[in-house]
mmCIF file as gemmi writes it, N, C-alpha and C atoms, coordinates in Angstrom:
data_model
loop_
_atom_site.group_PDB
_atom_site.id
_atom_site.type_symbol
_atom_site.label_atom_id
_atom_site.label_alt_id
_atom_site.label_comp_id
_atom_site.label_asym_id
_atom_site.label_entity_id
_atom_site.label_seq_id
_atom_site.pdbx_PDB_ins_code
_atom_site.Cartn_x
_atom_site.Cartn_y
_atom_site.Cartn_z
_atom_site.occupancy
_atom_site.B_iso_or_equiv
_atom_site.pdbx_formal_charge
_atom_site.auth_seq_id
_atom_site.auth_asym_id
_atom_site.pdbx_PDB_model_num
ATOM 1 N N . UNK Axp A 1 ? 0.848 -1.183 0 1 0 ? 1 A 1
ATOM 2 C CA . UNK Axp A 1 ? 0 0 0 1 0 ? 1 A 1
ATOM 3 C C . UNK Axp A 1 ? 0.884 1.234 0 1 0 ? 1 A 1
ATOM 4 N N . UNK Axp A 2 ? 0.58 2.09 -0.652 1 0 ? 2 A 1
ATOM 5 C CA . UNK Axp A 2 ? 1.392 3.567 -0.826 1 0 ? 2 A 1
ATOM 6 C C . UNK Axp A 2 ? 1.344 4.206 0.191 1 0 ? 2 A 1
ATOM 7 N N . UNK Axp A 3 ? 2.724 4.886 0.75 1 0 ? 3 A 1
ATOM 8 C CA . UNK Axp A 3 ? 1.951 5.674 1.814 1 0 ? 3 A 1
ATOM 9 C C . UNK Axp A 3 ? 1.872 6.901 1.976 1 0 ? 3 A 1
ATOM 10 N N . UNK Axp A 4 ? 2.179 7.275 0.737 1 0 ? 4 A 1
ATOM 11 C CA . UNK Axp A 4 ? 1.464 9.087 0.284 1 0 ? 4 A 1
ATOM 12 C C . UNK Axp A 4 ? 0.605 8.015 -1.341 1 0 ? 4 A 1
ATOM 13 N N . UNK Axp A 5 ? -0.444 9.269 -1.618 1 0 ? 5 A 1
ATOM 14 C CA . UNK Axp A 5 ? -1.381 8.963 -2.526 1 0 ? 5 A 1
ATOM 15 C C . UNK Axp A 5 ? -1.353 10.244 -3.406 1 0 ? 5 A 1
ATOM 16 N N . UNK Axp A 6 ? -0.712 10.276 -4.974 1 0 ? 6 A 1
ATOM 17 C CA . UNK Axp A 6 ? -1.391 11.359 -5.598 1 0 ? 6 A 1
ATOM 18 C C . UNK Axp A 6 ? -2.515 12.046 -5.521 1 0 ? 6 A 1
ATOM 19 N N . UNK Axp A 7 ? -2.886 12.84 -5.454 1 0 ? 7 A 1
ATOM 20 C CA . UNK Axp A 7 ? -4.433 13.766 -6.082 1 0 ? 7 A 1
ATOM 21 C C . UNK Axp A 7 ? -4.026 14.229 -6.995 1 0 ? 7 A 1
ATOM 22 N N . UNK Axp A 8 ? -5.104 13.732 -8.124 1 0 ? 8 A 1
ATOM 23 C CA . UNK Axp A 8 ? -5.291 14.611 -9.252 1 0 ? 8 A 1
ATOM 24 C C . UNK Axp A 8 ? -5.959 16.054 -9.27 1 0 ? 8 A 1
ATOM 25 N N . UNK Axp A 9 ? -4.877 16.801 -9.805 1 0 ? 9 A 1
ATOM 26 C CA . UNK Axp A 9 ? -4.823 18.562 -9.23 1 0 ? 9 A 1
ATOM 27 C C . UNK Axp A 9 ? -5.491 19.19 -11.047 1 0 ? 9 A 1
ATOM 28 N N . UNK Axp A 10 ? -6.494 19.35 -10.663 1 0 ? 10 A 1
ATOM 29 C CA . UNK Axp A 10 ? -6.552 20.608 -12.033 1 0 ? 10 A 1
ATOM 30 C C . UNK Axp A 10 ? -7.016 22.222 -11.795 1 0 ? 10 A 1
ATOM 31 N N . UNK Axp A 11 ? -7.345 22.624 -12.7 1 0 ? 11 A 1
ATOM 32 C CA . UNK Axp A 11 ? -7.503 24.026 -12.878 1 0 ? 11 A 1
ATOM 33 C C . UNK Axp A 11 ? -8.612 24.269 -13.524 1 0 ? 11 A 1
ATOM 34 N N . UNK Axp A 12 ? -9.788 25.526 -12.826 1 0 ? 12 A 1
ATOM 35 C CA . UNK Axp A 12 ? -10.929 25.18 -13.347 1 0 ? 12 A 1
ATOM 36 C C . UNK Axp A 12 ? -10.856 26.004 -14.546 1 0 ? 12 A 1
ATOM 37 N N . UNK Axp A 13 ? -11.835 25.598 -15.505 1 0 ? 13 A 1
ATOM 38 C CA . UNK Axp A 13 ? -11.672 25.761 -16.85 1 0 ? 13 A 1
ATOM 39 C C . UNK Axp A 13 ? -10.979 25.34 -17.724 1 0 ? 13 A 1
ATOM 40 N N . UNK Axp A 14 ? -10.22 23.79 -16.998 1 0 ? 14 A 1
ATOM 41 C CA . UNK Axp A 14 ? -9.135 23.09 -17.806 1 0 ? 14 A 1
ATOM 42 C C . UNK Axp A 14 ? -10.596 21.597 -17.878 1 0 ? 14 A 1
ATOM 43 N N . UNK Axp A 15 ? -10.719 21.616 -19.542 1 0 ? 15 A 1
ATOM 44 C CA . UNK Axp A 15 ? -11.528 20.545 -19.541 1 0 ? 15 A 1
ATOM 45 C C . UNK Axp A 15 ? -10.893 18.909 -19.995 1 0 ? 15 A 1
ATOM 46 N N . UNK Axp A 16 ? -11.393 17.938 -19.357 1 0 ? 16 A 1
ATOM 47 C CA . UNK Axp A 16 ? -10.522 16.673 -19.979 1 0 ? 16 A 1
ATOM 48 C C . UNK Axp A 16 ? -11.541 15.573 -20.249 1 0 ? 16 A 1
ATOM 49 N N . UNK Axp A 17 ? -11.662 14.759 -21.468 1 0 ? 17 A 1
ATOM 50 C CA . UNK Axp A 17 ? -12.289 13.806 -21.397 1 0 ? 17 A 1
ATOM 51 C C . UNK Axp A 17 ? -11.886 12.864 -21.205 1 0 ? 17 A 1
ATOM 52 N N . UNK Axp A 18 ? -12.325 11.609 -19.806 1 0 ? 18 A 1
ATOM 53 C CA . UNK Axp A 18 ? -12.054 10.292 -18.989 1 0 ? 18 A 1
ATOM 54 C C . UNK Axp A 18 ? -12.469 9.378 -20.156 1 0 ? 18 A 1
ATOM 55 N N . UNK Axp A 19 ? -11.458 8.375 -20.46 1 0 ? 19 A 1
ATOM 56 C CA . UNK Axp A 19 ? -11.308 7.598 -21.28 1 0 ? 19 A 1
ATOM 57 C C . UNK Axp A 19 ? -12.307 6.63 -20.987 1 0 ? 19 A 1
ATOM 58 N N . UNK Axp A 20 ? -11.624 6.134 -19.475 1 0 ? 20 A 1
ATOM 59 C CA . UNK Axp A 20 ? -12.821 5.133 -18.909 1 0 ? 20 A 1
ATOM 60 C C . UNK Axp A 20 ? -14.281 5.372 -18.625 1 0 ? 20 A 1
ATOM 61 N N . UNK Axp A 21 ? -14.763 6.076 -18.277 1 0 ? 21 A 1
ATOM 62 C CA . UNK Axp A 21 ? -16.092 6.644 -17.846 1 0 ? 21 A 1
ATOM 63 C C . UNK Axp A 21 ? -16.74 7.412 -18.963 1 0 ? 21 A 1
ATOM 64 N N . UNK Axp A 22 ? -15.926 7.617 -20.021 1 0 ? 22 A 1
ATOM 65 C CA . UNK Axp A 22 ? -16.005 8.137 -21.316 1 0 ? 22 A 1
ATOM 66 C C . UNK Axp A 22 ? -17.029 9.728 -21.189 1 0 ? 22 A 1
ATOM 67 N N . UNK Axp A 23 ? -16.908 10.444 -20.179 1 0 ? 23 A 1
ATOM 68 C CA . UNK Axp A 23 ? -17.225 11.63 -19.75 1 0 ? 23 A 1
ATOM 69 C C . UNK Axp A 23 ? -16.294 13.022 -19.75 1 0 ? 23 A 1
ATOM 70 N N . UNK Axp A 24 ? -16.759 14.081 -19.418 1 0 ? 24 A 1
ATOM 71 C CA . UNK Axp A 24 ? -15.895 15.262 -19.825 1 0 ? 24 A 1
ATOM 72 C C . UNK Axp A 24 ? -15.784 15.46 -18.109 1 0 ? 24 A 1
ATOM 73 N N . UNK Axp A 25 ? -14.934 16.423 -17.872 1 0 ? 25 A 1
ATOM 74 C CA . UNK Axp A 25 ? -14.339 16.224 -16.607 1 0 ? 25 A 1
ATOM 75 C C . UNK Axp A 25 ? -14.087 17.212 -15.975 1 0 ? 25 A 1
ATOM 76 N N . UNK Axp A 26 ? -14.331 18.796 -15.383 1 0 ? 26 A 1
ATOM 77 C CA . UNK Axp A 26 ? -13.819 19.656 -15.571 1 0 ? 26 A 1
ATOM 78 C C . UNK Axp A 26 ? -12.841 19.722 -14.018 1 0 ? 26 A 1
ATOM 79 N N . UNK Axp A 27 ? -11.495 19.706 -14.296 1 0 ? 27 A 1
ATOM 80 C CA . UNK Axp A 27 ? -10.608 19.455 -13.108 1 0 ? 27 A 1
ATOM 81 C C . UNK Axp A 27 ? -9.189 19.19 -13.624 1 0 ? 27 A 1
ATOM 82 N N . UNK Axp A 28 ? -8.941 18.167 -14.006 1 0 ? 28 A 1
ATOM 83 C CA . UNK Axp A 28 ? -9.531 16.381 -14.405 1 0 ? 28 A 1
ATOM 84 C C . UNK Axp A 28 ? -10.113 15.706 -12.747 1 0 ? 28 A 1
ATOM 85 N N . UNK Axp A 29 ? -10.336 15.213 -13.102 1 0 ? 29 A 1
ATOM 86 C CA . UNK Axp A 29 ? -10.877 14.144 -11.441 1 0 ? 29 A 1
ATOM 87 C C . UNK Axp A 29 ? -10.185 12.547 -11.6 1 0 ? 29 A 1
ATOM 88 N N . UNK Axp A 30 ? -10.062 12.346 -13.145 1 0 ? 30 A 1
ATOM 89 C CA . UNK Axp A 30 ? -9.495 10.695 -13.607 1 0 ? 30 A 1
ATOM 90 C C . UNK Axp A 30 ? -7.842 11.137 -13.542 1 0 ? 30 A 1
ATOM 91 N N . UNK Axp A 31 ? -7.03 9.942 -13.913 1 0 ? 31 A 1
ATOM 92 C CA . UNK Axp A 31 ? -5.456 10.251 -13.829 1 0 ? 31 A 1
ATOM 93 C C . UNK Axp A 31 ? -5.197 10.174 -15.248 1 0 ? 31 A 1
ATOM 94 N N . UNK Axp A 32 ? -3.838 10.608 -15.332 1 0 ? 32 A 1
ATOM 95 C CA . UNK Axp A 32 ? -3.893 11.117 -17.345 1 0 ? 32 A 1
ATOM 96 C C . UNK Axp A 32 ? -3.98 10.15 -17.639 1 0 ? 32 A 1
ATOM 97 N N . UNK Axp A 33 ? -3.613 8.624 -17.443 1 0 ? 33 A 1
ATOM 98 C CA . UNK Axp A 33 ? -3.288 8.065 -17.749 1 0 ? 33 A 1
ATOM 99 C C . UNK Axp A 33 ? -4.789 7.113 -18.954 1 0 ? 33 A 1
ATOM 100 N N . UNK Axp A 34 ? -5.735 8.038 -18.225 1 0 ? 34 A 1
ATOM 101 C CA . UNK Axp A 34 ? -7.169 7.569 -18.541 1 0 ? 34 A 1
ATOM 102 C C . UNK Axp A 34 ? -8.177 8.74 -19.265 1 0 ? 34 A 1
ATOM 103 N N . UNK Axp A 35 ? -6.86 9.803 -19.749 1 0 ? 35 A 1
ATOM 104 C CA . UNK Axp A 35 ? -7.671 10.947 -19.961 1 0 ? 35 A 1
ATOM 105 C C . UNK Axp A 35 ? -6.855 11.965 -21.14 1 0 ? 35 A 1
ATOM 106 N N . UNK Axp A 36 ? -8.246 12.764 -22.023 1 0 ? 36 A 1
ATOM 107 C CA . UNK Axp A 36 ? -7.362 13.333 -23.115 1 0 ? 36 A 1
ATOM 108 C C . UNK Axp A 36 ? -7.252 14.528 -22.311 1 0 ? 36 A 1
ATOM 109 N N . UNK Axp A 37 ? -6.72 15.815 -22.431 1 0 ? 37 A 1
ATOM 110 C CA . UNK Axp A 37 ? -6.686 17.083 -22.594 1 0 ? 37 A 1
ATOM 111 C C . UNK Axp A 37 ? -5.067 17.601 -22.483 1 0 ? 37 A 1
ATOM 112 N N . UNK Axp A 38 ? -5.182 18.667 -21.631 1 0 ? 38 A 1
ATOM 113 C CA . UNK Axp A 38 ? -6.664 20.045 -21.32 1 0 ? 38 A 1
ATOM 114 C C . UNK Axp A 38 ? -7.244 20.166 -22.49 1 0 ? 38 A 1
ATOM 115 N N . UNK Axp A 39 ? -8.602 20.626 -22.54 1 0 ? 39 A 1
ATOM 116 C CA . UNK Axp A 39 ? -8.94 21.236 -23.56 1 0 ? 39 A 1
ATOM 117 C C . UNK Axp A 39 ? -9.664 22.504 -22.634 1 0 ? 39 A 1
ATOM 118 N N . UNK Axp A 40 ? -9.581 24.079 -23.709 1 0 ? 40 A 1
ATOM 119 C CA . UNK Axp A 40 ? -10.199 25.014 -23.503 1 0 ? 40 A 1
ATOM 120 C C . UNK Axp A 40 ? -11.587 25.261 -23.619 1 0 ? 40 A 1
ATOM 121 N N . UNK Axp A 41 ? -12.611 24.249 -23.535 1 0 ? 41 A 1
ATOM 122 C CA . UNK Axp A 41 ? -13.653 23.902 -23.677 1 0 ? 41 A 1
ATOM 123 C C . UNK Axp A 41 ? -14.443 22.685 -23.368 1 0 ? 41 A 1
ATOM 124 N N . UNK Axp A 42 ? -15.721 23.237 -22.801 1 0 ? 42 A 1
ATOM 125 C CA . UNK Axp A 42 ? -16.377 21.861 -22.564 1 0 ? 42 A 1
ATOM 126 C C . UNK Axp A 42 ? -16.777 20.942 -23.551 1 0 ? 42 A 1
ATOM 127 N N . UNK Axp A 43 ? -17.061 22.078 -24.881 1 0 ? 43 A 1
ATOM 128 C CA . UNK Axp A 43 ? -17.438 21.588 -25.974 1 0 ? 43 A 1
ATOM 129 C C . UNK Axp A 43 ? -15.843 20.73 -26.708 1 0 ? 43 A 1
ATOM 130 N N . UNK Axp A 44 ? -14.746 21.125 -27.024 1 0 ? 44 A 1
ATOM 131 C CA . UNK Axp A 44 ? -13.667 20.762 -27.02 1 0 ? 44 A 1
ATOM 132 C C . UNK Axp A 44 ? -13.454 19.188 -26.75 1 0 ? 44 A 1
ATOM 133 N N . UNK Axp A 45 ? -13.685 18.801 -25.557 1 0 ? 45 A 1
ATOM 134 C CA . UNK Axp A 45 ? -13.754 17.812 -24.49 1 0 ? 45 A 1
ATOM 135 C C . UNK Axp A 45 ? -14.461 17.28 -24.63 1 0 ? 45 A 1
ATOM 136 N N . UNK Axp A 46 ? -15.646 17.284 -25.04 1 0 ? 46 A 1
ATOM 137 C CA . UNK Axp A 46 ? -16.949 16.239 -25.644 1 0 ? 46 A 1
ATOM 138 C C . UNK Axp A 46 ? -16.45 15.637 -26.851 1 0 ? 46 A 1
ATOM 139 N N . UNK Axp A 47 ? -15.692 16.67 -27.88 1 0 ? 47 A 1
ATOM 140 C CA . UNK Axp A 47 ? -15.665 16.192 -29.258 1 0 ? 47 A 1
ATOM 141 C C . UNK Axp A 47 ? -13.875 15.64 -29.033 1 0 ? 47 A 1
ATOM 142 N N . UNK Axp A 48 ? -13.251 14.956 -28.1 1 0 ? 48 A 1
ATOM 143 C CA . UNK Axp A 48 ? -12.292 14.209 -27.731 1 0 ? 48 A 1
ATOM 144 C C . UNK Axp A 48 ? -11.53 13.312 -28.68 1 0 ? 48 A 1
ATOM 145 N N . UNK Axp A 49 ? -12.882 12.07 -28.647 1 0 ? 49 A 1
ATOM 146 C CA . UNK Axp A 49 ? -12.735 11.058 -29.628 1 0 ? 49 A 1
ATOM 147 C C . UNK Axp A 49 ? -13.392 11.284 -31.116 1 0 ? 49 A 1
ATOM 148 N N . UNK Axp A 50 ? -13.796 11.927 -31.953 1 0 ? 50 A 1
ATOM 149 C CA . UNK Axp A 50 ? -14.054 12.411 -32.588 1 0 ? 50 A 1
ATOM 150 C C . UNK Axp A 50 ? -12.414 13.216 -33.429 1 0 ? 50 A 1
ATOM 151 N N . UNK Axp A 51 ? -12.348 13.877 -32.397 1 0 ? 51 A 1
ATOM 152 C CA . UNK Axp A 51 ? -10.825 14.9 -32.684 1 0 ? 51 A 1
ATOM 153 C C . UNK Axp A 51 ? -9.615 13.551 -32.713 1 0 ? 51 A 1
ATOM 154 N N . UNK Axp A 52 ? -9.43 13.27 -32.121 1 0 ? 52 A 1
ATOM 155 C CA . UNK Axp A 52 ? -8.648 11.592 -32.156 1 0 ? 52 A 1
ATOM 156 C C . UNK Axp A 52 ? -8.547 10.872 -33.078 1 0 ? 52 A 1
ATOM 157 N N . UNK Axp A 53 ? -10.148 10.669 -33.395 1 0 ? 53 A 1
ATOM 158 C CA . UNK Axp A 53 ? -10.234 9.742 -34.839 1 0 ? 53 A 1
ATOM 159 C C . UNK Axp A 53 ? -9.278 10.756 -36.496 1 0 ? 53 A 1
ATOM 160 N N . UNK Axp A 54 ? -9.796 11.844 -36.011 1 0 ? 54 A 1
ATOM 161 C CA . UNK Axp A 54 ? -9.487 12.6 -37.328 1 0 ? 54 A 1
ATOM 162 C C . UNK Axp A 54 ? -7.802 12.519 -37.523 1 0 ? 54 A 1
ATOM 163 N N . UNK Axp A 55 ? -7.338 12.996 -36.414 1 0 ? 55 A 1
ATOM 164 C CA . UNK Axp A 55 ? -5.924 13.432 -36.363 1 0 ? 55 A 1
ATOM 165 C C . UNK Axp A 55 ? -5.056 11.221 -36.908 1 0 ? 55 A 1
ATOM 166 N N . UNK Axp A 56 ? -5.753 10.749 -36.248 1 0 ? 56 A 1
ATOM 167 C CA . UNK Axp A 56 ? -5.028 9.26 -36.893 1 0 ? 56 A 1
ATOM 168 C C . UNK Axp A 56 ? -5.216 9.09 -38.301 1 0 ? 56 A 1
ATOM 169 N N . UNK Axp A 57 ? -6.449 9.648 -38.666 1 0 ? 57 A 1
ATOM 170 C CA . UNK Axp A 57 ? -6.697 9.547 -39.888 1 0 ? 57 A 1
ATOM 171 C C . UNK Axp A 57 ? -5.706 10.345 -40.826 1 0 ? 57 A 1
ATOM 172 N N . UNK Axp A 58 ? -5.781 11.405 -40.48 1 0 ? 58 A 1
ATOM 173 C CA . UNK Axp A 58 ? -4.311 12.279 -41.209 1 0 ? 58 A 1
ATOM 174 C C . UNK Axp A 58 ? -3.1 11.699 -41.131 1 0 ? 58 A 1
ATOM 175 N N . UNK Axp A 59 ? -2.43 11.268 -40.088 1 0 ? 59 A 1
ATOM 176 C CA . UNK Axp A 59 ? -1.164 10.76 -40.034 1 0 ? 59 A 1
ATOM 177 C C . UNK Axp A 59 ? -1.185 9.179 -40.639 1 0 ? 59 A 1
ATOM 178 N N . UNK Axp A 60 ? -2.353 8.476 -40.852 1 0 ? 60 A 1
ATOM 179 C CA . UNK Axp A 60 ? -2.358 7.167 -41.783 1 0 ? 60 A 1
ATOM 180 C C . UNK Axp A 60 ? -1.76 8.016 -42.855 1 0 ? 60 A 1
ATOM 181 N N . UNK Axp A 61 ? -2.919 8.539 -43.394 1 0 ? 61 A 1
ATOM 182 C CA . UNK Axp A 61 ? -2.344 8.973 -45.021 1 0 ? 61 A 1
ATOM 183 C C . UNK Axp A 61 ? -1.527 10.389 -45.078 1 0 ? 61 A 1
ATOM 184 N N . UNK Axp A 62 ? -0.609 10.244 -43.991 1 0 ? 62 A 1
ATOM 185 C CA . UNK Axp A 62 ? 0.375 11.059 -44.207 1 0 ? 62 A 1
ATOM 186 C C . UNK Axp A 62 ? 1.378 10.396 -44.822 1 0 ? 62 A 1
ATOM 187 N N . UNK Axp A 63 ? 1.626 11.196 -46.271 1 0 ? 63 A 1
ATOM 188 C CA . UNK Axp A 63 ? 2.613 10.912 -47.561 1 0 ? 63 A 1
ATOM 189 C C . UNK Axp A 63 ? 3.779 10.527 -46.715 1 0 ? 63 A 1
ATOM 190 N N . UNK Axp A 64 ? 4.385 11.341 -45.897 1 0 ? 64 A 1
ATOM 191 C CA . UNK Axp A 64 ? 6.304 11.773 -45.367 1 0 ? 64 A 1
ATOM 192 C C . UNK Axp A 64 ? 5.788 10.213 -44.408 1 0 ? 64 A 1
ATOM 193 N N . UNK Axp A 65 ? 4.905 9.684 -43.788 1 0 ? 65 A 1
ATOM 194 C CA . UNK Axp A 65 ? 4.785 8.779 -43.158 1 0 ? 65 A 1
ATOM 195 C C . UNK Axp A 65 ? 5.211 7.45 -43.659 1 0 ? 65 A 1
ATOM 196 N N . UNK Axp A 66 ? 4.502 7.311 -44.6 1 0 ? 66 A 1
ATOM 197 C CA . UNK Axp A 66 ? 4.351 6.226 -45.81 1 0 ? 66 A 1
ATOM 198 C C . UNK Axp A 66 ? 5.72 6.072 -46.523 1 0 ? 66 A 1
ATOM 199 N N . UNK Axp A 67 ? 6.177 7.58 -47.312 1 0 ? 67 A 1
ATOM 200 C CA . UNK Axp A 67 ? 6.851 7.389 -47.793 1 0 ? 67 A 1
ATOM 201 C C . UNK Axp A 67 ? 8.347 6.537 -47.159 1 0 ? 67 A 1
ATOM 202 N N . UNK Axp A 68 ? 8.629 7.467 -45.955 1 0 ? 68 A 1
ATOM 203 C CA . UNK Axp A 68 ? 9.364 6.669 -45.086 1 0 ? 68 A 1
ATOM 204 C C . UNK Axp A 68 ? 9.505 4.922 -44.591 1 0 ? 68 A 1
ATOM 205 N N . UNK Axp A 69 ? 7.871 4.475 -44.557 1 0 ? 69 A 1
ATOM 206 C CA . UNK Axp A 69 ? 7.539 3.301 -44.467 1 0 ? 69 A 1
ATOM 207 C C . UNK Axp A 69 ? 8.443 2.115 -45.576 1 0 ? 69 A 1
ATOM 208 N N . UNK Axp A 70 ? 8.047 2.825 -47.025 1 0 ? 70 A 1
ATOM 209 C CA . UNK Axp A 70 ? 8.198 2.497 -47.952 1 0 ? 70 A 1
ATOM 210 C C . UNK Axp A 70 ? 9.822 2.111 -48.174 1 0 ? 70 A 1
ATOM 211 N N . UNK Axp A 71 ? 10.797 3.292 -47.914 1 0 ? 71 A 1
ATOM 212 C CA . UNK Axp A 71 ? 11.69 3.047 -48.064 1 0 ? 71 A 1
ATOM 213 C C . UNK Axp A 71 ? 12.782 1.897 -47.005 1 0 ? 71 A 1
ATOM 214 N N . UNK Axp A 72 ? 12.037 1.646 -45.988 1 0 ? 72 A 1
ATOM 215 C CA . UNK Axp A 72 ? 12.595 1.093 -44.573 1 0 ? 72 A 1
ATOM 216 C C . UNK Axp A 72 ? 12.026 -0.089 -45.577 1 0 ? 72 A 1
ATOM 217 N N . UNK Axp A 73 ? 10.704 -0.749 -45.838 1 0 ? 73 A 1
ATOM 218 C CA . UNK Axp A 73 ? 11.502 -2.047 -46.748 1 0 ? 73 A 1
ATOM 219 C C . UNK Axp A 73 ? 11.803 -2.085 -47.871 1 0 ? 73 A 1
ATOM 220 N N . UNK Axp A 74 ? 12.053 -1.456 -48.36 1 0 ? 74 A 1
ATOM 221 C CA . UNK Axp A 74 ? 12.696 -1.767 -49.91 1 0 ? 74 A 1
ATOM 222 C C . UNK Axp A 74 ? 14.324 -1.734 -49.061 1 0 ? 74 A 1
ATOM 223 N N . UNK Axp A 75 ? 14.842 -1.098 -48.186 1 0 ? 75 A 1
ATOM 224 C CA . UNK Axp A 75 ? 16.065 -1.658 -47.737 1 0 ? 75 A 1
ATOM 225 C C . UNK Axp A 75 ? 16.071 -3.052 -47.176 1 0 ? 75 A 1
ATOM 226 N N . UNK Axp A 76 ? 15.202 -3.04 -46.199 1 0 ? 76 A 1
ATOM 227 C CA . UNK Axp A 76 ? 15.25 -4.514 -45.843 1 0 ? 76 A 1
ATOM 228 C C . UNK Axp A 76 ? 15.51 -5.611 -46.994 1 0 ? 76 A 1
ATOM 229 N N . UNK Axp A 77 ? 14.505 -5.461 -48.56 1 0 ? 77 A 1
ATOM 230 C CA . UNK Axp A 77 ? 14.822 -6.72 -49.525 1 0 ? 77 A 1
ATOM 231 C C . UNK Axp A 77 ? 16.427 -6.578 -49.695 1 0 ? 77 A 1
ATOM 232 N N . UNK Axp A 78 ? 16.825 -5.245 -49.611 1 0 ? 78 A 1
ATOM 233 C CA . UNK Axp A 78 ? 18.333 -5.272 -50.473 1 0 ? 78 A 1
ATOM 234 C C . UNK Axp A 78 ? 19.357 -6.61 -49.287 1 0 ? 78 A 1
């Protein structure tokens, strides 16, 4: 058993959405480890996973990504 315990410390108007509880959070109250932000908004913080999905989606079909991909095996055949 620990015998000091973190608290999760935020700042109000710092918004975070809880991964697990899949809720917006204004504090955080969850540990990062379970949580996106800050975001400057409650609205921000709702649209979390939404904003998440998009940004993976860009870096899939990011060219400099790929292209890089590309060249790491064509060395490997050599």
């Amino acid at each position: 058993m620990a015998l000091f315990k973190r608290k999760t410390v935020g700042k109000p108007g710092e918004w975070f959405y809880c991964l697990e509880h899949q809720k917006v959070e204004e504090g955080p109250e969850c540990p990062g480890k379970d949580r996106f932000g800050p975001y400057a908004s409650r609205e921000e913080a709702a649209h979390a996973m939404e904003t998440a999905h998009e940004r993976n989606l860009q870096w899939e079909t990011d060219s400099r990504w790929h292209d890089a991909s590309r060249r790491a095996a064509a060395e490997d055949d050599d």
